[in-house]
N, C-alpha and C positions, 0 to 999 in steps of 0.2 A: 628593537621594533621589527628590526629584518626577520628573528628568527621566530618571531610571534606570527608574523605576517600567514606562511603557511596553517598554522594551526586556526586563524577566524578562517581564513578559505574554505578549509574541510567543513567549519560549522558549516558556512554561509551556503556553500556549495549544495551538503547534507539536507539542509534545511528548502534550500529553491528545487530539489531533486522530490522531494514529495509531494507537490504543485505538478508533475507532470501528468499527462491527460490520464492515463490506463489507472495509475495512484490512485488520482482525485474520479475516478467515475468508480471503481470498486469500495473505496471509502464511502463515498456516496449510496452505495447499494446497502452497505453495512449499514450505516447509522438510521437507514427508515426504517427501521427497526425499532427507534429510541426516541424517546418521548420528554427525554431527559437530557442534557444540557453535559453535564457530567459523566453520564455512563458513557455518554458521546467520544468522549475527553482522552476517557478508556483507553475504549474501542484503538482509539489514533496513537495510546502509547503502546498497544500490543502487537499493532500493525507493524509501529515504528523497532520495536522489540524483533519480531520475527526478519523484519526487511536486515534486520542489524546483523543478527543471529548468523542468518548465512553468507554475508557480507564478509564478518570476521573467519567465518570457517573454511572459506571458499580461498579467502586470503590467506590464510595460513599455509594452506595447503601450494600454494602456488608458488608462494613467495621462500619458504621452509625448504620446498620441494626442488625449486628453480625448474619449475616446467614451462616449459611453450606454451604460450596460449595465443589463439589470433581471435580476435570478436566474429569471426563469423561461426566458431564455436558453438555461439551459443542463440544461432539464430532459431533452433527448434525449439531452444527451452523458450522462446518468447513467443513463441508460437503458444507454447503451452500454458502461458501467462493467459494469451488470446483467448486458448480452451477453458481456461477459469473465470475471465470475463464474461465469456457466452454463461459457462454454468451458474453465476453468480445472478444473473441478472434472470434469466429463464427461472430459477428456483424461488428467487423475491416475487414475481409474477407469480406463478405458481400458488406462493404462498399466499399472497394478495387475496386471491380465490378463494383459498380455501377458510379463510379466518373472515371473509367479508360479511361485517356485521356482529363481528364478537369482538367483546371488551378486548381493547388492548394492553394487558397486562403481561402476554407473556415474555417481552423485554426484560420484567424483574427477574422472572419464573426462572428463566434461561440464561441469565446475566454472563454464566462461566462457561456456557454455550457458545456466545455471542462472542467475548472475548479468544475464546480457541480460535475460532473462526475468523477475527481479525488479525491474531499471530498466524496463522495457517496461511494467508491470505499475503502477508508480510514475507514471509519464508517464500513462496513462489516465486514473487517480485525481486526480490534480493537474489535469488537462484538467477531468475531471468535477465536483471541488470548487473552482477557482479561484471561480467566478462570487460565491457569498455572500464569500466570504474580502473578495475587491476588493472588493466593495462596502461589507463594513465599513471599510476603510483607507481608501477613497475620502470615503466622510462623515465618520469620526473624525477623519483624520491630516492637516494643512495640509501640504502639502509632497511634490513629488515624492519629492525624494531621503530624505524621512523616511518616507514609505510602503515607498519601494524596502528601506532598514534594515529595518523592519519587516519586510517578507516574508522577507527572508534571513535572518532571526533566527529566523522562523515556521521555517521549512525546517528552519535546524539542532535546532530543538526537533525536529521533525516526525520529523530521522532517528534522535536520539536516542531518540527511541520506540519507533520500528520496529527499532532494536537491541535492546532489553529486552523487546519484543514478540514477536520473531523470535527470539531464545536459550531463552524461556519457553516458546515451542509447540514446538522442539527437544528439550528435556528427553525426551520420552516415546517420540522416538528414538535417541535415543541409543544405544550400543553392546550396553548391555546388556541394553535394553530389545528392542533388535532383534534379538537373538538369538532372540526366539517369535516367532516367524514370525505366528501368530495373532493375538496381543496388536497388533503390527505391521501388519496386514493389517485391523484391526478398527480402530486409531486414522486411518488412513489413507479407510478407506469411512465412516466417519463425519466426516472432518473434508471429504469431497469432498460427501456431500451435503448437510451445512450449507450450503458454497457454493453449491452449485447451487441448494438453495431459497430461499437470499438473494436471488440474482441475478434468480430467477423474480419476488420479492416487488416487487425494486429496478426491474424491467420493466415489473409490471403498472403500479407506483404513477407511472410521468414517463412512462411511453407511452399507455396505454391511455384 
């Protein structure tokens, strides 16, 4: 049981790490997009994919490498998390505008679109939080290739998240919910300027 012990940590760990605020308000921007329940579902495992993606890469590199790293490394790259937040939420609005009063259809139209853009969005995120992640596995965990388990265990926790994370902020579009155009239009400019004042807060606090 002891030596199992590690390996739920990484899920459990993986899994409460995509509930963090910058996560869950960028997923959020993503999914009002989706009018669909499942596309949603997606969206949270490409998120979960790309967050993984550079999680294991970053790791490899470090660990393979045996480089230094200290977390404040990597305080620009969260900054530039912050710059994707602003961009994320500014362009939902944007788009908001531009499509108001046209059928919402093009969530199908776009579906592999939509999906890039959630792995794109994943990859950032994983860039910007690897640095503490390694460096805890790095002083915990003796062993490359137990480190290496570890993060892949991390990951799949991570997308499990962002699935039940990404279904959860779905709900309030859903079908029938998006039939008020209002109601619709009002979940949408409030879940964009969260983002965007996240991303301002996530800026001032690793750039400034």
């Amino acid at each position: 049981m002891q030596t199992l012990f590690p390996l739920f940590l990484a899920l459990s760990v993986g899994f409460a790490h995509a509930f963090e605020a910058d996560h869950l308000v960028a997923v959020s921007t993503i999914v009002t997009r989706r009018n669909n329940i499942w596309l949603a579902l997606k969206d949270g495992v490409f998120w979960g994919l790309g967050h993984t993606s550079t999680i294991l890469l970053i790791g490899s590199v470090f660990m393979l490498g045996k480089f230094a790293l200290r977390e404040g490394d990597f305080r620009y790259l969260e900054a530039g998390v912050g710059v994707m937040l602003v961009t994320l939420g500014s362009l939902r609005l944007y788009k908001l505008r531009v499509f108001q009063g046209v059928a919402d259809t093009h969530s199908h139209v776009h579906e592999g679109h939509a999906h890039r853009l959630a792995y794109g969005v994943g990859l950032i995120h994983g860039l910007a939080g690897s640095g503490a992640l390694i460096l805890s596995v790095l002083t915990q965990i003796k062993g490359t290739g137990a480190g290496m388990i570890y993060l892949g265990l991390f990951g799949i926790g991570s997308i499990a998240g962002m699935m039940v994370a990404a279904g959860a902020f779905s709900i309030p579009f859903s079908v029938r919910m998006a039939t008020n155009p209002l109601v619709r239009t009002a979940l949408v400019v409030v879940s964009s300027m969260i983002c965007i004042g996240l991303g301002m807060t996530v800026i001032y606090e690793n750039a400034m």
